[in-house]
NUPA-577235 format. One record per atom (N, C-alpha, C): residue number from 1; residue in three letters; atom name; x, y, z. Coordinates in steps of 0.02 Angstrom, whole numbers, plus 32768, in hexadecimal, padded with zeros to 4 digits. Atoms other than C-alpha are relative to their C-alpha. Example, Ala and Ser with C-alpha at 12.3 -4.5 7.8 and 13.67 -1.06 7.14 Angstrom:
# NUPA-577235
[1,'Ala','N',[802D,7FC5,8000]] [1,'Ala','CA',[8267,7F1F,8186]] [1,'Ala','C',[802D,803C,8000]] [2,'Ser','N',[7FD6,7FC5,7FFD]] [2,'Ser','CA',[82AC,7FCB,8165]] [2,'Ser','C',[7FD9,8037,8025]] 
This chain:
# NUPA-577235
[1,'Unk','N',[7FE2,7FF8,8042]] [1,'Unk','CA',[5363,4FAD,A8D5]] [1,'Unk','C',[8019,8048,7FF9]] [2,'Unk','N',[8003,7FC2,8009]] [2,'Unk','CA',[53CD,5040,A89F]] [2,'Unk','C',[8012,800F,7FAC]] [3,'Unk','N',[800F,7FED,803D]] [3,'Unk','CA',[53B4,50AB,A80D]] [3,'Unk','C',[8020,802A,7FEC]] [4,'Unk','N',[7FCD,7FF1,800D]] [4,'Unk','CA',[542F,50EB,A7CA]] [4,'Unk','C',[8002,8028,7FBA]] [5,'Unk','N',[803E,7FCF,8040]] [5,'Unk','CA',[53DC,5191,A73C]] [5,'Unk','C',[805B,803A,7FF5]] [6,'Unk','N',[7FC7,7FC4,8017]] [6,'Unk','CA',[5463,51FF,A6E1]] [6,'Unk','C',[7FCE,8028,7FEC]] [7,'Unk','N',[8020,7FDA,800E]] [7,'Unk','CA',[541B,528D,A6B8]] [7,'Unk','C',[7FD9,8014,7FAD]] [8,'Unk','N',[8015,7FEE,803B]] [8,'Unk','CA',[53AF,52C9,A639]] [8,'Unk','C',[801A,8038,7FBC]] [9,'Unk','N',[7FD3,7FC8,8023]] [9,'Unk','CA',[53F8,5339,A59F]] [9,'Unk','C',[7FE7,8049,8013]] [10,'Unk','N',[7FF8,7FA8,7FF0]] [10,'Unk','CA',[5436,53F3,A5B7]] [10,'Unk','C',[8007,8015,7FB7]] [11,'Unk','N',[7FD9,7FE0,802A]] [11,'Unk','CA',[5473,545F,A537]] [11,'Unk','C',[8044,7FE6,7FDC]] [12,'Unk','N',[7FC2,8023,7FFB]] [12,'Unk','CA',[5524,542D,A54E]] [12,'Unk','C',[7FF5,7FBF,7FE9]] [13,'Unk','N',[800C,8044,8008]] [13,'Unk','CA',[54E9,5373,A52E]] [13,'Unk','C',[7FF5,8006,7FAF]] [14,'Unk','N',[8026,7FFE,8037]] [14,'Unk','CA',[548D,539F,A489]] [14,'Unk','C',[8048,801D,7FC7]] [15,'Unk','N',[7FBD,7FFD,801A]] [15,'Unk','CA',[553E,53F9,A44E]] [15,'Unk','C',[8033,7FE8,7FFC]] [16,'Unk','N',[7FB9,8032,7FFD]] [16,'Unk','CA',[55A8,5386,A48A]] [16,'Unk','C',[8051,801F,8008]] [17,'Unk','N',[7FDC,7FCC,7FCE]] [17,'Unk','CA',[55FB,53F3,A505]] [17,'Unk','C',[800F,7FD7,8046]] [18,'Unk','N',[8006,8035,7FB9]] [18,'Unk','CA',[5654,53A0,A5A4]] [18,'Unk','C',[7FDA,8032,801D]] [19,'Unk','N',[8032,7FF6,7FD8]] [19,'Unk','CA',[55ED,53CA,A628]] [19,'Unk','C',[8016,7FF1,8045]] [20,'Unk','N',[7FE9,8004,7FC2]] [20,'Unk','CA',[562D,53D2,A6E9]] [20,'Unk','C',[7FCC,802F,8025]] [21,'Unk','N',[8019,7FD5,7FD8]] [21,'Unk','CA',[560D,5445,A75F]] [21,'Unk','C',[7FDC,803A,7FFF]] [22,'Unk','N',[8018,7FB2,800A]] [22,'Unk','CA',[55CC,54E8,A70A]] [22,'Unk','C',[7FD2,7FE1,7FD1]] [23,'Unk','N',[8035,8027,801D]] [23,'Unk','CA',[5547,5471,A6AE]] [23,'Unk','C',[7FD6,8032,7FF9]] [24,'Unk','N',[803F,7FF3,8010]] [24,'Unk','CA',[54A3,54B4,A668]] [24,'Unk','C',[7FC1,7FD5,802C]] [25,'Unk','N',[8049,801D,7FEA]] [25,'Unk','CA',[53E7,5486,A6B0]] [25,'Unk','C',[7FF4,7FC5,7FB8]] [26,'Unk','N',[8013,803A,803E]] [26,'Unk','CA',[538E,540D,A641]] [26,'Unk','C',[7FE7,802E,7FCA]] [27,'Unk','N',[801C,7FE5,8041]] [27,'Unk','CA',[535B,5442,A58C]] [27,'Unk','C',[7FB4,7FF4,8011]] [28,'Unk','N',[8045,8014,8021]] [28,'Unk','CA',[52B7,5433,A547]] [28,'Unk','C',[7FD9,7FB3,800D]] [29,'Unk','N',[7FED,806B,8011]] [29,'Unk','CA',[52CD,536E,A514]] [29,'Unk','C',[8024,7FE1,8042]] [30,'Unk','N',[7FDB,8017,7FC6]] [30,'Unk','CA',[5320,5364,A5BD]] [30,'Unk','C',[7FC4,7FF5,802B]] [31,'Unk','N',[804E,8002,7FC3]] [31,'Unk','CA',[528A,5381,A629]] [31,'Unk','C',[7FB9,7FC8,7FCF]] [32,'Unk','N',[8035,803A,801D]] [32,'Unk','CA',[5220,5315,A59C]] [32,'Unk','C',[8029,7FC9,801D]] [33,'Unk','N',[7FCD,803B,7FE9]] [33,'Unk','CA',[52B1,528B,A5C7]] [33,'Unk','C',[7FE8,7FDF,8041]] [34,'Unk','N',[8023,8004,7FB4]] [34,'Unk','CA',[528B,52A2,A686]] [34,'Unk','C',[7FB0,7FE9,8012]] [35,'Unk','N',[8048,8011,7FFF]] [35,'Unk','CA',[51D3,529C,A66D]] [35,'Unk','C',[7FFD,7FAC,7FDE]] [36,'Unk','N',[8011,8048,8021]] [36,'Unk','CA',[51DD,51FE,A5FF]] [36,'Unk','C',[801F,7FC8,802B]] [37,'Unk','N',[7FD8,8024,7FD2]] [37,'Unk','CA',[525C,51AE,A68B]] [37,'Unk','C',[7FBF,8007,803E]] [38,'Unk','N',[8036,7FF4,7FC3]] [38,'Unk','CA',[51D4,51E0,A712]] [38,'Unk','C',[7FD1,7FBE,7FE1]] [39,'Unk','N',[801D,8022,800C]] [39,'Unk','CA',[5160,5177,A6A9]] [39,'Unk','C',[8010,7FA9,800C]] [40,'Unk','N',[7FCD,804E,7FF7]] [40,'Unk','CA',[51D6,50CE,A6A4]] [40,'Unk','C',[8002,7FED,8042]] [41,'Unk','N',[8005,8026,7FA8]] [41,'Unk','CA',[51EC,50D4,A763]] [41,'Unk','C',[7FBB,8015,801F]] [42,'Unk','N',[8030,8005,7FDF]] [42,'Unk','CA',[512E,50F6,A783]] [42,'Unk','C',[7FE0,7FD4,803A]] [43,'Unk','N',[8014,8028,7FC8]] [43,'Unk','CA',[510A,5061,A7E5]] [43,'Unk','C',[803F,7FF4,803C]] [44,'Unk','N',[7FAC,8014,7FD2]] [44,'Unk','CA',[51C0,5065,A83C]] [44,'Unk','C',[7FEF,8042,803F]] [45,'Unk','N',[8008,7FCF,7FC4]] [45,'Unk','CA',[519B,50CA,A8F6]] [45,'Unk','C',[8057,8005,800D]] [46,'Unk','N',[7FD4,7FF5,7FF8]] [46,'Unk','CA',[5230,5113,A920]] [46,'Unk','C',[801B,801C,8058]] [47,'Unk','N',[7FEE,7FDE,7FC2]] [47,'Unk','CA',[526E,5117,A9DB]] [47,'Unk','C',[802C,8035,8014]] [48,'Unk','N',[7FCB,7FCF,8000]] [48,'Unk','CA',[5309,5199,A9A8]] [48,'Unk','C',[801B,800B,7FBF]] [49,'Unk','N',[7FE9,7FF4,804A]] [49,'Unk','CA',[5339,5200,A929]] [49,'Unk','C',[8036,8026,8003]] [50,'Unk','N',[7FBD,7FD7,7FD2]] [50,'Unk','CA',[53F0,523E,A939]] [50,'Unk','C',[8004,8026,7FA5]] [51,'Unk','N',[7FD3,7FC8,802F]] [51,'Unk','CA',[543F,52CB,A8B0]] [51,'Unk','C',[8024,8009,7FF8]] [52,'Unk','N',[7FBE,7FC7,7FF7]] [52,'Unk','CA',[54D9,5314,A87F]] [52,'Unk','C',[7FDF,8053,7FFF]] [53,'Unk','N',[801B,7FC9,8008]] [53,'Unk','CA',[54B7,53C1,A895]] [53,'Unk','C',[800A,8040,7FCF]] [54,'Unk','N',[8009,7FF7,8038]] [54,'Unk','CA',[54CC,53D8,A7EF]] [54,'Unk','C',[7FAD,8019,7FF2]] [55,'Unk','N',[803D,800E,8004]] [55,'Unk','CA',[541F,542B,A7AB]] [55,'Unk','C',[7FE9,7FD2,7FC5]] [56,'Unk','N',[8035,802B,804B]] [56,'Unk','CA',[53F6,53D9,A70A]] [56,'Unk','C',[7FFF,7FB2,8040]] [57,'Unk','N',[7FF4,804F,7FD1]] [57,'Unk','CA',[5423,5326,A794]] [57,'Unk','C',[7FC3,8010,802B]] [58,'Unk','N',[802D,7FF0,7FC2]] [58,'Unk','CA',[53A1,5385,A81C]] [58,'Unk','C',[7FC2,7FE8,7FD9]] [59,'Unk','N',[8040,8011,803F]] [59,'Unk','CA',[531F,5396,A781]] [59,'Unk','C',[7FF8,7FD0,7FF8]] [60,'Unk','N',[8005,8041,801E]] [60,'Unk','CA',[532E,52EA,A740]] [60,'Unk','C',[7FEC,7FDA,8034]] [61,'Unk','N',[8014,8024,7FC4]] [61,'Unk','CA',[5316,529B,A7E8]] [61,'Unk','C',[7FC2,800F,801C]] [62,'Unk','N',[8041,7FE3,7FE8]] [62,'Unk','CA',[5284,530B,A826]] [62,'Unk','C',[7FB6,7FFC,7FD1]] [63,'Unk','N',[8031,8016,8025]] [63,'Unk','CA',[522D,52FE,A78B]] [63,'Unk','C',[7FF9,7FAD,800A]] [64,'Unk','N',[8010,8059,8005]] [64,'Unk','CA',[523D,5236,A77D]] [64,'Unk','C',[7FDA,7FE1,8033]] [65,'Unk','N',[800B,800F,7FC2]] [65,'Unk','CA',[520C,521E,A828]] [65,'Unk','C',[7FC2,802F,8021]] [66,'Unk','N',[8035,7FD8,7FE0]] [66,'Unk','CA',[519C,52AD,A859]] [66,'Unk','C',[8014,8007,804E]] [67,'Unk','N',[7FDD,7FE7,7FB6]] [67,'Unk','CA',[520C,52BA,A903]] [67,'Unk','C',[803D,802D,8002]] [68,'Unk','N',[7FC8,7FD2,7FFF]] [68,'Unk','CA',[527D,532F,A93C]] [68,'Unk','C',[8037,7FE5,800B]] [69,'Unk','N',[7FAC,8042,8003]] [69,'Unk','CA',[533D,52F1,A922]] [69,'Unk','C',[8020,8025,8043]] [70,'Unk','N',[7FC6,7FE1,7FC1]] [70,'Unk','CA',[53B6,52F7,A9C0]] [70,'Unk','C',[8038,7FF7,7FDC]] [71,'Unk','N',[7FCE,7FE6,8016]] [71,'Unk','CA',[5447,5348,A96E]] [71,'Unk','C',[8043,7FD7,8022]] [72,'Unk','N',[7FBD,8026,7FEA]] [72,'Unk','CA',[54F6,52F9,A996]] [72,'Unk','C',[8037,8015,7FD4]] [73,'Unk','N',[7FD2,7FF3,8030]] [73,'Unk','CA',[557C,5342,A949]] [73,'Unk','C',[8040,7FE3,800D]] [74,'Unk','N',[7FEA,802E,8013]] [74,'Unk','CA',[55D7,52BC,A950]] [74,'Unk','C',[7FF5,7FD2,7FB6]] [75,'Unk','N',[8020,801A,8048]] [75,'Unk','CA',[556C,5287,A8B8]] [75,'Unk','C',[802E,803B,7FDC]] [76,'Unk','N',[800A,7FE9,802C]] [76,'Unk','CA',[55AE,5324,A856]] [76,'Unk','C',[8024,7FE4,7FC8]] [77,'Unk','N',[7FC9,8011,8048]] [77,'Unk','CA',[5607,531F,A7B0]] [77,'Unk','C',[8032,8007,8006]] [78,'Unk','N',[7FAA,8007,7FFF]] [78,'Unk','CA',[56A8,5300,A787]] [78,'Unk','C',[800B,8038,7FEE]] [79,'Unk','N',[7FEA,7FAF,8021]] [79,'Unk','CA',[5706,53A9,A77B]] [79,'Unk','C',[8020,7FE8,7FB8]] [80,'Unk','N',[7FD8,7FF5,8050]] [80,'Unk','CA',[5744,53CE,A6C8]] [80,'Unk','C',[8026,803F,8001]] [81,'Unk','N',[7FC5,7FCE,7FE9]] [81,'Unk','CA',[579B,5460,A711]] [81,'Unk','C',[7FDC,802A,7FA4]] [82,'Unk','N',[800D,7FD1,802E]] [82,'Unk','CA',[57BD,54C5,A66F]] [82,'Unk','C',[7FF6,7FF4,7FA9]] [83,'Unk','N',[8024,8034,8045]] [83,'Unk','CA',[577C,5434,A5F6]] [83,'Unk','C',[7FC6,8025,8009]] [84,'Unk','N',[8047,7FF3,8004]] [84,'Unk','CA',[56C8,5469,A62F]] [84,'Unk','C',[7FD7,802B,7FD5]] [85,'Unk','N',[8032,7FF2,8048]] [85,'Unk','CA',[5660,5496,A5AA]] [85,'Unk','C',[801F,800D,7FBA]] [86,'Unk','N',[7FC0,800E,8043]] [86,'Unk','CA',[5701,5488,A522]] [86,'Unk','C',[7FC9,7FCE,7FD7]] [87,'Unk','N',[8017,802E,8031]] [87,'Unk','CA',[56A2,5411,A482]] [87,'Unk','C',[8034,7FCA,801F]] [88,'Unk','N',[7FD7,8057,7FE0]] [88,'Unk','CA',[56DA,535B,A4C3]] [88,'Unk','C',[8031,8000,7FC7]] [89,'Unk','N',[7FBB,8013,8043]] [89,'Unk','CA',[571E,5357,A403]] [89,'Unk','C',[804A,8023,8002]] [90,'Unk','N',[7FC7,7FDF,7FF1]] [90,'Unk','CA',[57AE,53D1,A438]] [90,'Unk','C',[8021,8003,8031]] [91,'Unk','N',[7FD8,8010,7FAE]] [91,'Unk','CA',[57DF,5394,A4DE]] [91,'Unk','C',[802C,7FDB,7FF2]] [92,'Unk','N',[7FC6,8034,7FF6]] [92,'Unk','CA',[587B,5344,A4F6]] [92,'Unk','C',[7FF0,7FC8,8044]] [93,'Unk','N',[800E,8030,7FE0]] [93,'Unk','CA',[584C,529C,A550]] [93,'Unk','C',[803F,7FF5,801A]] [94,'Unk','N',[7FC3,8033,7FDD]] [94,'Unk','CA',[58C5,5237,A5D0]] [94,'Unk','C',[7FCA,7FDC,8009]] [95,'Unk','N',[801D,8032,7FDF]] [95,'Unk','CA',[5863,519A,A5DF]] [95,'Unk','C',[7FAD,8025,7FF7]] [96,'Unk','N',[8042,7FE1,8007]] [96,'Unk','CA',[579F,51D8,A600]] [96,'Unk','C',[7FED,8038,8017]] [97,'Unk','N',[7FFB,7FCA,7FDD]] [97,'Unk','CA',[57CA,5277,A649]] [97,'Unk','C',[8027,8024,7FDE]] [98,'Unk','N',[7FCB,7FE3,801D]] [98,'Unk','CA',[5813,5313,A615]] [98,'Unk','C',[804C,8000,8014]] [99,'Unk','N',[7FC3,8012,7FDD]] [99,'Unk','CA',[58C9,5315,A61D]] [99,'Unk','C',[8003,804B,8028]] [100,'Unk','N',[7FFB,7FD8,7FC1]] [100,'Unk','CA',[58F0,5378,A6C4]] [100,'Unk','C',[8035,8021,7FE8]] [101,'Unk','N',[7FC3,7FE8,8010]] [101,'Unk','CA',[59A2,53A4,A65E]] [101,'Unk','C',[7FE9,803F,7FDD]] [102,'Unk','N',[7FF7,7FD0,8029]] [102,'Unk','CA',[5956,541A,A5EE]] [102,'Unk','C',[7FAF,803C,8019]] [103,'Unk','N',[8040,7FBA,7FD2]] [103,'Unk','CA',[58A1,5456,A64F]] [103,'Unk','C',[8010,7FFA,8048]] [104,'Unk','N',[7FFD,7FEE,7FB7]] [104,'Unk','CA',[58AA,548B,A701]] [104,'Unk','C',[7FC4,8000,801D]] [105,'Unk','N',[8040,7FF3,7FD3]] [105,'Unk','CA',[5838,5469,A788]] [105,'Unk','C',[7FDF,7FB5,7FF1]] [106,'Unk','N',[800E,802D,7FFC]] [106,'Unk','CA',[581D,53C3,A73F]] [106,'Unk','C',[7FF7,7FBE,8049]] [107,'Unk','N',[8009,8016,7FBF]] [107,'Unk','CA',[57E3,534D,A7DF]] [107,'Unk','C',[8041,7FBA,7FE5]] [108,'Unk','N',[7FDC,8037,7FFA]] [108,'Unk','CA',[584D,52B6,A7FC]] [108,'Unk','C',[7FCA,7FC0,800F]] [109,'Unk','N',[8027,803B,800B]] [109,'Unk','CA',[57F4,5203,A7BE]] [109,'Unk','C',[7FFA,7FD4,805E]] [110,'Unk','N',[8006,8026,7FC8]] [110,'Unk','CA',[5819,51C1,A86D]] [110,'Unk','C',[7FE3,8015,8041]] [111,'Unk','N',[8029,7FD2,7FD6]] [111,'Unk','CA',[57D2,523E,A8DB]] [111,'Unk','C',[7FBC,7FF0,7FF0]] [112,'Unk','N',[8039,8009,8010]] [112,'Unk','CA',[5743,5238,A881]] [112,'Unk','C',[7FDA,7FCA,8004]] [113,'Unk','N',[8019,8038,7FD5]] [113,'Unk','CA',[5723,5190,A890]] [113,'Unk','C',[7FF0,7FF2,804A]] [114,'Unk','N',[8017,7FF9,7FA4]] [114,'Unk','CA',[5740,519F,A950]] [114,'Unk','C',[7FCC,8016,800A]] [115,'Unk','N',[8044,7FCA,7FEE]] [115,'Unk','CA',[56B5,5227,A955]] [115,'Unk','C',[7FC8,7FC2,7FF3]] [116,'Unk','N',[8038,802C,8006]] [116,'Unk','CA',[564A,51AC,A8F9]] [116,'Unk','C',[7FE5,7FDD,8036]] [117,'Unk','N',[801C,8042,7FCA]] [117,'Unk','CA',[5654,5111,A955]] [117,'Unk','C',[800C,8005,8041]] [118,'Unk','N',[8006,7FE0,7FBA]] [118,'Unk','CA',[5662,516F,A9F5]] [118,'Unk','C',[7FB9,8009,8008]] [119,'Unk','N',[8048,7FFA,800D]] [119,'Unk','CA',[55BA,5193,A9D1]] [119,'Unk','C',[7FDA,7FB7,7FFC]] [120,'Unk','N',[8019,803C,8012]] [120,'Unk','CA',[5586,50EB,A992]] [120,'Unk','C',[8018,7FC8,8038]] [121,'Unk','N',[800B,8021,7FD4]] [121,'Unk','CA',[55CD,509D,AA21]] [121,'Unk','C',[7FD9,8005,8049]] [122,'Unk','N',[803E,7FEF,7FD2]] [122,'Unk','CA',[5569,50FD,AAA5]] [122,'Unk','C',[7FC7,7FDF,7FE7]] [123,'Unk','N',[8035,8023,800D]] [123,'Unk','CA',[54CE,50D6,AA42]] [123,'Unk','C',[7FF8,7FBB,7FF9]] [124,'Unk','N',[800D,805B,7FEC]] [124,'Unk','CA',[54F9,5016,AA40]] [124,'Unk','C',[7FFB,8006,8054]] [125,'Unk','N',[7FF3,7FF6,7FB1]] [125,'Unk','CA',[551E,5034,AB07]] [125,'Unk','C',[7FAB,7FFB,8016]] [126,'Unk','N',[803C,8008,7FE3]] [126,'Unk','CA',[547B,507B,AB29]] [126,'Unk','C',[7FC2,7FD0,7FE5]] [127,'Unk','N',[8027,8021,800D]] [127,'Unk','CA',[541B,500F,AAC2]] [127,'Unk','C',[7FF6,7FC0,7FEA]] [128,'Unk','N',[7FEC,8051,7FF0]] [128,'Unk','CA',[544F,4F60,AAD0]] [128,'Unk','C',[7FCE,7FDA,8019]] [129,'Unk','N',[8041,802E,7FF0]] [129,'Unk','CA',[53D4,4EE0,AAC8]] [129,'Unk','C',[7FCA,8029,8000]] [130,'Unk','N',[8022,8000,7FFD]] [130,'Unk','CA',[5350,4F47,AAB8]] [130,'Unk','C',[7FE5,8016,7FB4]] [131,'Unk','N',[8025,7FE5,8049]] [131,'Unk','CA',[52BA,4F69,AA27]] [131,'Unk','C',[8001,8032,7FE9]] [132,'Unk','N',[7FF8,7FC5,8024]] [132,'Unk','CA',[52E0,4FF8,A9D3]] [132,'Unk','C',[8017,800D,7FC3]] [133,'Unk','N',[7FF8,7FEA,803C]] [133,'Unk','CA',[52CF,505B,A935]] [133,'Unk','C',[8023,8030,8017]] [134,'Unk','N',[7FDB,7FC9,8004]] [134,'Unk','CA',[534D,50DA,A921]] [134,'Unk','C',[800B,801A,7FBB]] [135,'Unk','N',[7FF9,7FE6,803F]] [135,'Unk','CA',[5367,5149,A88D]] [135,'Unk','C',[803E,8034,7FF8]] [136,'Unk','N',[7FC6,7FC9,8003]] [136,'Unk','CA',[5415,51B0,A86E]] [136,'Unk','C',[7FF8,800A,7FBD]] [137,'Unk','N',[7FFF,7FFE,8036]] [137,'Unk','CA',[5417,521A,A7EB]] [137,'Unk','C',[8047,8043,7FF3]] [138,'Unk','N',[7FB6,7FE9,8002]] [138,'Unk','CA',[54CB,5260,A7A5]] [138,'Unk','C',[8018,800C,7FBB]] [139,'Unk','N',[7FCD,7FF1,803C]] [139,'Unk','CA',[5541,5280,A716]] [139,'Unk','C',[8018,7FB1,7FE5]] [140,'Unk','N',[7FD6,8045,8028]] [140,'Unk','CA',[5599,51FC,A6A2]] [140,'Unk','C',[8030,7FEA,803C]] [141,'Unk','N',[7FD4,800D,7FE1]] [141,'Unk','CA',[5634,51FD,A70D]] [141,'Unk','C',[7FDF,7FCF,803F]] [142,'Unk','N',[8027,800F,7FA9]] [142,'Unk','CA',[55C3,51FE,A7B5]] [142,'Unk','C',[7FE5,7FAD,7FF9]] [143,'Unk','N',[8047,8046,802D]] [143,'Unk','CA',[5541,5168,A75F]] [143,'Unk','C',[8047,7FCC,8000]] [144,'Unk','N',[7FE3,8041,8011]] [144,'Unk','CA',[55E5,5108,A72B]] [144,'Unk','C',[8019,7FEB,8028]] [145,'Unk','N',[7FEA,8016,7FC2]] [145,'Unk','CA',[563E,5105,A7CD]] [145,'Unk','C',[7FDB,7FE6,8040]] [146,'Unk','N',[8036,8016,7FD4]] [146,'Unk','CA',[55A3,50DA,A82F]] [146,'Unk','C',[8002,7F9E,7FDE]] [147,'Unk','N',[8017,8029,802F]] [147,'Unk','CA',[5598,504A,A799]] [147,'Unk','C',[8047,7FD0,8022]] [148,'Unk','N',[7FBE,802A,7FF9]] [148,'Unk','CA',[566B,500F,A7CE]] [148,'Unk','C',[7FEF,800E,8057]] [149,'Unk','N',[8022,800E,7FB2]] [149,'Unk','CA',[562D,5018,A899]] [149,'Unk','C',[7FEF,7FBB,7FF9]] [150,'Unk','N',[8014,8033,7FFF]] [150,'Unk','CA',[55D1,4F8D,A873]] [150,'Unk','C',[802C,7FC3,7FC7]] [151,'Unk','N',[7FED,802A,8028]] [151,'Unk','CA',[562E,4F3A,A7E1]] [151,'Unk','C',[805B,800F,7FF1]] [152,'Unk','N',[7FA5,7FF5,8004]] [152,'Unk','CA',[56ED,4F6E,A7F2]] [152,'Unk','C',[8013,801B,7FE4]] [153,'Unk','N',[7FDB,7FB1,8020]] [153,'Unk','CA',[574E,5008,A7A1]] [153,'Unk','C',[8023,7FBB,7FD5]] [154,'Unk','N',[7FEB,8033,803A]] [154,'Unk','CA',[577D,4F9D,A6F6]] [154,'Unk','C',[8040,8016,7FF5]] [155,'Unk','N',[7FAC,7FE1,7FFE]] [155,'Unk','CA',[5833,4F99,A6E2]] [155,'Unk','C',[8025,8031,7FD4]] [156,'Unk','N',[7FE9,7FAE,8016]] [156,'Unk','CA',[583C,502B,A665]] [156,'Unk','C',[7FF6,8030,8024]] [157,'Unk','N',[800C,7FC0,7FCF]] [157,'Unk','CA',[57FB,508D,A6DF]] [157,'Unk','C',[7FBB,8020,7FEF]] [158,'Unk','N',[8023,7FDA,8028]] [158,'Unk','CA',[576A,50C9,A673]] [158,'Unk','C',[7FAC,7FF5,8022]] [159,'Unk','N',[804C,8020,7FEB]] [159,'Unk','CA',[56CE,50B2,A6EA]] [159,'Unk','C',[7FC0,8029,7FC8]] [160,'Unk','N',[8022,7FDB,8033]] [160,'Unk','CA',[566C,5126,A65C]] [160,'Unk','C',[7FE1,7FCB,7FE6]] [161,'Unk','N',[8018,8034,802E]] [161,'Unk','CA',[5645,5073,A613]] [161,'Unk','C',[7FAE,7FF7,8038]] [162,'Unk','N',[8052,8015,7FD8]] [162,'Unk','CA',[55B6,505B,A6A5]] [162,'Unk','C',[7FC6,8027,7FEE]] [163,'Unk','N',[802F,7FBC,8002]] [163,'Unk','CA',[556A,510B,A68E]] [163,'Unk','C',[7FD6,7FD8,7FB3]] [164,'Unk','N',[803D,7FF8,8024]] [164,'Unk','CA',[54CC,5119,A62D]] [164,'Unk','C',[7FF6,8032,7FCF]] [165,'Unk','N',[8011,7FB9,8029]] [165,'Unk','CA',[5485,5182,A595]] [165,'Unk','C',[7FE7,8029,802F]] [166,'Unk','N',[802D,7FC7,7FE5]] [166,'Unk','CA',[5444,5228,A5BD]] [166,'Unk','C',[7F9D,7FD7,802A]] [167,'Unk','N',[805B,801A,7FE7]] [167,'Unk','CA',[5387,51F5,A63F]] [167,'Unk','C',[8003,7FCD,8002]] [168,'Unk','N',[7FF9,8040,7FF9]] [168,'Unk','CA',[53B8,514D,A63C]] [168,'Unk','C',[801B,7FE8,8039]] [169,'Unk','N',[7FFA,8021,7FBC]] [169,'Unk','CA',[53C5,50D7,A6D9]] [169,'Unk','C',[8035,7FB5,800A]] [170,'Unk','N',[7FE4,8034,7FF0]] [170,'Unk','CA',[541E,503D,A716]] [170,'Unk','C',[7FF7,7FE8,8045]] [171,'Unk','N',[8013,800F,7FCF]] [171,'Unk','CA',[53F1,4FE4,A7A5]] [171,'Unk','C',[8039,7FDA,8022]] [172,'Unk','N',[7FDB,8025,7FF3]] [172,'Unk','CA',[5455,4F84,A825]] [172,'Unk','C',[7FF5,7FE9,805B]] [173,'Unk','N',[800A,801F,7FC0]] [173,'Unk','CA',[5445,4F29,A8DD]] [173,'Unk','C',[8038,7FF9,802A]] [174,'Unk','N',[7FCB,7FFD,7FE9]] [174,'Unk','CA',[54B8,4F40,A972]] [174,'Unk','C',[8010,7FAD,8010]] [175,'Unk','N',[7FEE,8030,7FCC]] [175,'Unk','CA',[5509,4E9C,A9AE]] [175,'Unk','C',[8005,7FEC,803D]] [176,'Unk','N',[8002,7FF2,7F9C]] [176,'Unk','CA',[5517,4E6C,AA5F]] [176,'Unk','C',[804B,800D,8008]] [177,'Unk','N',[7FB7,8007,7FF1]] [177,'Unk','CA',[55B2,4EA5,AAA6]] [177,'Unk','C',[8017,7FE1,801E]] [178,'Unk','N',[7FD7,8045,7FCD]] [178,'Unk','CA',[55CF,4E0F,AB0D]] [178,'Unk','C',[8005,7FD8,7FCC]] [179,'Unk','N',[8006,803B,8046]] [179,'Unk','CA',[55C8,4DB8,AA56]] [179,'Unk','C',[7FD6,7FBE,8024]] [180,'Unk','N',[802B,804A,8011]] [180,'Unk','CA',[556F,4D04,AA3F]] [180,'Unk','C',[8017,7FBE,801D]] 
């Protein structure tokens, strides 16, 4: 089974500040979040715990789990270029991303996806057919594109619909890749 943990609240989260790459650690209520998520997957053993190497994402995973995360920055966040830490309420949106026309440095939606499920298809690769808990823990963006891996990039484009609240999880099972 994989587990699929957005991170617990930062700062930035609590203001309602985008949040990319120059992110905050967890708050206060962030690390209670983490601790109370540790509690929920108590009986869940975890054979791998992957990260973006994002820290508030490192935190949230290490606490929940009590293992050390193997980093992949492939997991990280979606750049917001020179959206990042702008109030979401004053961003100029294209779609679920800032528009790239008016901030710079913004990543490109399709790249980013690649990164993802470049990632997500190694980890189906190596672990095909077998029993395993896995736990990734990531950003909205990261969480929702892990979420359209398994369930298809929805034809707005807006994989953000998979992602999770702040510490919150979603689970999901690889298929066989020889299909049924």
């Amino acid at each position: 089974m994989i587990y699929v943990v957005r991170h617990g609240q930062t700062d930035y989260n609590k203001e309602q500040r985008m949040q990319g790459r120059s992110g905050l650690p967890l708050n206060e209520h962030g690390i209670i979040q983490a601790n109370q998520l540790r509690e929920r997957l108590r009986d869940v053993t975890f054979n791998f715990v992957f990260s973006s190497p994002q820290e508030r994402a490192v935190q949230t995973a290490e606490i929940a789990t009590g293992a050390t995360a193997i980093i992949d920055a492939r997991l990280d966040a979606f750049d917001l270029g020179e959206a990042d830490k702008l109030k979401a309420s004053e961003v100029k949106m294209k779609g679920f991303t800032p528009d790239s026309s008016v901030y710079k440095g913004v990543e490109e939606t399709d790249l980013f996806a690649e990164r993802v499920f470049s990632f997500m298809s190694e980890l189906q690769a190596m672990n095909e057919g077998k029993e395993v808990n896995i736990l990734i823990s990531g950003h909205a963006c990261t969480t929702g594109c892990i979420g359209a891996y398994f369930n298809g990039i929805p034809d707005d484009g807006n994989i953000t619909r998979y992602s999770s609240a702040n510490w919150d999880y979603k689970t999901y099972e690889f298929k066989s890749l020889m299909g049924d």
